[in-house]
C-alpha positions as CSV (number, residue, x, y, z in Angstrom):
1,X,0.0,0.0,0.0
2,X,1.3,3.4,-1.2
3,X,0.5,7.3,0.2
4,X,1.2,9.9,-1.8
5,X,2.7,13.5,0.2
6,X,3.4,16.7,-1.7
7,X,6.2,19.2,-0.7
8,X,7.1,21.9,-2.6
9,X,5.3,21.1,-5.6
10,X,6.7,17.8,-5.7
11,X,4.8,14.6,-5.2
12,X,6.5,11.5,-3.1
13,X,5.2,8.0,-3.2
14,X,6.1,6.1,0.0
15,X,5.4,2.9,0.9
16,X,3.5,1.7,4.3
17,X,3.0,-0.8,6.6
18,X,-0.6,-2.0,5.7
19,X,-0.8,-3.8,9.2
20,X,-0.3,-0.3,10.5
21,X,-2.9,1.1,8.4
22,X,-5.5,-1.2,8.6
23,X,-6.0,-1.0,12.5
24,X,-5.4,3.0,12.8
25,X,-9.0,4.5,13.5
26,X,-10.8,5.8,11.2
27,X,-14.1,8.1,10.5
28,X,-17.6,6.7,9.2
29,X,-20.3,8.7,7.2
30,X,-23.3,6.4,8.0
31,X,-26.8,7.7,6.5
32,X,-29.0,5.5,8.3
33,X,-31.1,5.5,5.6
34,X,-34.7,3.6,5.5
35,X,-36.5,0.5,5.6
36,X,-38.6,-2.4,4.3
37,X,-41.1,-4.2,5.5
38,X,-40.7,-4.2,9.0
39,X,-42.7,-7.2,10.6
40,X,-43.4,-7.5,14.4
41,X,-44.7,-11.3,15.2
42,X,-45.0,-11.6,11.6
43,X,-47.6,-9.2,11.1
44,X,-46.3,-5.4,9.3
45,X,-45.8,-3.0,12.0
46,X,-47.4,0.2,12.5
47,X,-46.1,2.3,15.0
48,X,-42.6,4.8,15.2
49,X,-39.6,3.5,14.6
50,X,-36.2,5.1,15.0
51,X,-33.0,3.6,14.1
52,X,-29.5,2.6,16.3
53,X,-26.0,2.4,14.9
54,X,-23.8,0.5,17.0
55,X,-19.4,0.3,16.7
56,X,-18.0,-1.1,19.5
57,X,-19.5,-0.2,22.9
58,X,-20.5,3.8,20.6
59,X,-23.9,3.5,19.6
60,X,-25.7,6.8,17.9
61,X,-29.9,6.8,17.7
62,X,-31.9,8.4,14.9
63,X,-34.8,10.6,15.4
64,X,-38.1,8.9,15.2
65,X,-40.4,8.1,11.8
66,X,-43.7,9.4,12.3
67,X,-45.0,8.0,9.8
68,X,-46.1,4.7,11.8
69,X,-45.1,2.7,8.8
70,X,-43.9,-0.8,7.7
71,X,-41.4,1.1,5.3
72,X,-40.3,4.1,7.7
73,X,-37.6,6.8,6.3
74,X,-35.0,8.5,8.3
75,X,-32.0,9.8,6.2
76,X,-30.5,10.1,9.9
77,X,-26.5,11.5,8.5
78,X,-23.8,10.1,11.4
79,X,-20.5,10.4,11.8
80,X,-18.8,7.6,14.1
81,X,-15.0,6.6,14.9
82,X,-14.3,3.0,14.2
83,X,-11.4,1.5,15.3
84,X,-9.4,-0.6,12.7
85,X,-10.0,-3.8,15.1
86,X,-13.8,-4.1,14.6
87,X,-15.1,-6.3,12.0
88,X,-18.7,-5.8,12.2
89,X,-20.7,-3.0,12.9
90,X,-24.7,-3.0,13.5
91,X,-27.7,-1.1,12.5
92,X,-30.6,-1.9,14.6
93,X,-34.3,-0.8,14.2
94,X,-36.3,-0.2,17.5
95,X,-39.9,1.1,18.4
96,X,-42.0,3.2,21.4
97,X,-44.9,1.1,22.7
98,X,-47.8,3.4,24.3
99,X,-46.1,3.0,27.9
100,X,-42.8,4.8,26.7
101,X,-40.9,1.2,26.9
102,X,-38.4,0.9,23.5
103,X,-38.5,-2.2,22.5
104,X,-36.0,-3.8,19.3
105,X,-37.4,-5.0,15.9
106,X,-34.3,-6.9,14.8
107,X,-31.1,-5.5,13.5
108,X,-28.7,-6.2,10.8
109,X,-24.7,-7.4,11.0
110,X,-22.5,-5.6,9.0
111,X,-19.2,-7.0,7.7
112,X,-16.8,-3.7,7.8
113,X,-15.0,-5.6,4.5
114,X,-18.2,-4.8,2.7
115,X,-17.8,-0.8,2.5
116,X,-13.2,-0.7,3.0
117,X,-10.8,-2.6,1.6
118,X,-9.7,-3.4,-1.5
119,X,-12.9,-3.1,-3.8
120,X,-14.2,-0.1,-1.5
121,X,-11.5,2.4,-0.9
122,X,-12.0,5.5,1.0
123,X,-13.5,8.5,0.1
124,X,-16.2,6.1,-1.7
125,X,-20.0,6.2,-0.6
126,X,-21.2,3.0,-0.4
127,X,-25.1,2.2,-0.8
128,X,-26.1,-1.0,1.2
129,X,-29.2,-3.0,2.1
130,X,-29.6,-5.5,4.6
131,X,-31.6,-8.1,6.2
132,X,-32.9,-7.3,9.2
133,X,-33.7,-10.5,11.8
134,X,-35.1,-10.3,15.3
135,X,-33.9,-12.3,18.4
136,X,-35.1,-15.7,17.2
137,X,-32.7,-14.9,14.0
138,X,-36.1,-14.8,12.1
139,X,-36.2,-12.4,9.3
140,X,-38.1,-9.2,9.6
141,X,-37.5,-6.7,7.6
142,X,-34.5,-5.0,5.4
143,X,-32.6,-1.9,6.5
144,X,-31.0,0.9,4.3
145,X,-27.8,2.9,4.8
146,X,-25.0,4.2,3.0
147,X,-21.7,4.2,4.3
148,X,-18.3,6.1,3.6
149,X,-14.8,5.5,5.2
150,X,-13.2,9.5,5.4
151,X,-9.8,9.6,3.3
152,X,-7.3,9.9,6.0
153,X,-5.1,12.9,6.0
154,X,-0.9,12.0,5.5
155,X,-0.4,14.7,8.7
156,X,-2.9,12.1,10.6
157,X,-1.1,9.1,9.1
158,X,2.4,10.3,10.4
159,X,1.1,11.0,13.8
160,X,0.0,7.5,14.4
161,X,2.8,6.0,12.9
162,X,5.3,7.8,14.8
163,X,3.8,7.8,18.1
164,X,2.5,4.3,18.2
165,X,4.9,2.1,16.4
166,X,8.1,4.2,15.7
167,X,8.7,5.0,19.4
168,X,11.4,3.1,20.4
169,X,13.2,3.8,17.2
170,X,15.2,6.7,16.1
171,X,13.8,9.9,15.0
172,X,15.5,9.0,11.1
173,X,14.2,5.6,10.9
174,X,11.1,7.2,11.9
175,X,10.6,9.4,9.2
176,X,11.9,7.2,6.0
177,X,9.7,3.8,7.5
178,X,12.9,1.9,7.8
179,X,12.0,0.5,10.7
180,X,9.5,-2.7,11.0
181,X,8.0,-4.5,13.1
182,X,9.6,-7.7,14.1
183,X,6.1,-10.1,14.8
184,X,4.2,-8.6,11.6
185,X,2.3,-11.7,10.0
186,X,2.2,-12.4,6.4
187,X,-0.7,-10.7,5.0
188,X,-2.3,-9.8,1.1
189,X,-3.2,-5.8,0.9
190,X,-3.1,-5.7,4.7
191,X,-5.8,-8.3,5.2
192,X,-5.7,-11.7,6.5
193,X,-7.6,-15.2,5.5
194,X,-10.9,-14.6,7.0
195,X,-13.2,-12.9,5.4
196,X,-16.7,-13.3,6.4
197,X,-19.2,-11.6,3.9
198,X,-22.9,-11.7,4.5
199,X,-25.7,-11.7,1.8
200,X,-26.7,-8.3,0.7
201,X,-29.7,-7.6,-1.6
202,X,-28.2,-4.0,-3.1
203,X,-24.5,-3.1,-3.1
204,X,-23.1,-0.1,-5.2
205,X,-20.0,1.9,-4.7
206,X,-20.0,5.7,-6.2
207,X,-17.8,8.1,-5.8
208,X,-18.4,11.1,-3.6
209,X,-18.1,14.5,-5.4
210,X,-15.3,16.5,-4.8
């Protein structure tokens, strides 16, 4: 994997570590879009729903769908830090019975390979749909979003790459990436064997005007 800096109107190509750049964290655009079909003990649901995007132990709520629909719309626009560790991230779709209790619809699992990597690089708005499946793993419903990985910045790259991994080394070897580390595993475009992919009904990658 290659970054390209600029100095003085000339433009360097270095190489990195794409261990080190694959578990950096990074920014998500989520637009927690809409959804399909929502079923509630098999019968279409028809009350508010609001949506819940969850990385990690963050977890960010959209506003509610008045609508009181089976196919509510939210177009809720989140930004989240994801650290390069997580593999799946979730969407989940709840609802507000009469007593003020929320109770969840289902939610969807969502591989991070499907919107980064190699056939998703950053700065690229992915458009996604999902099967949504309650607690019983019973299908009930698909969810919408669109997600985008932010282009990291080269000043951010060469903070985390200096203070992190480059610490105990000197300040030269810091800044040409001589040094490496000594237990870094065999890996193809910074990715290991295990790829889990889950199927998804609409998938389309566009890229985001500049």
């Amino acid at each position: 994997m290659y970054i390209l800096t600029q100095k003085q109107h000339m433009i360097y190509i270095r190489r990195i570590n794409p261990r080190l750049y694959t578990t950096m964290t990074k920014t998500l655009e989520i637009d927690i879009r809409s959804a399909e079909g929502l079923k509630l003990n098999r019968r279409l649901l028809n009350k508010k729903t609001f949506a819940v995007a969850k990385i990690g132990e963050k977890s960010r709520k959209s506003h509610p769908d008045v609508s009181r629909g089976s196919s509510p719309t939210w177009n809720c626009k989140l930004e989240m830090p994801m650290s390069g560790t997580v593999q799946f991230i979730y969407i989940e779709v709840w609802y507000r019975t009469s007593s003020g209790r929320e109770k969840k619809i289902g939610e969807a699992k969502i591989p991070t390979s499907d919107f980064m990597g190699r056939y998703s690089p950053e700065g690229h708005l992915n458009f996604l749909s999902y099967r949504l499946r309650d607690e019983y793993g019973d299908k009930c419903g698909i969810v919408n979003v669109s997600i985008m990985v932010k282009p990291i910045s080269t000043d951010e790259f060469k903070s985390h790459t200096v203070t992190k991994d480059y610490g105990a080394c000197s300040s030269q070897a810091a800044e040409t990436g001589l040094w490496r580390l000594r237990s870094e595993p065999p890996s193809i475009d910074g990715y290991g064997d295990h790829r889990i992919v889950t199927g998804v009904p609409v998938w389309c990658v566009l890229q985001r005007p500049t």
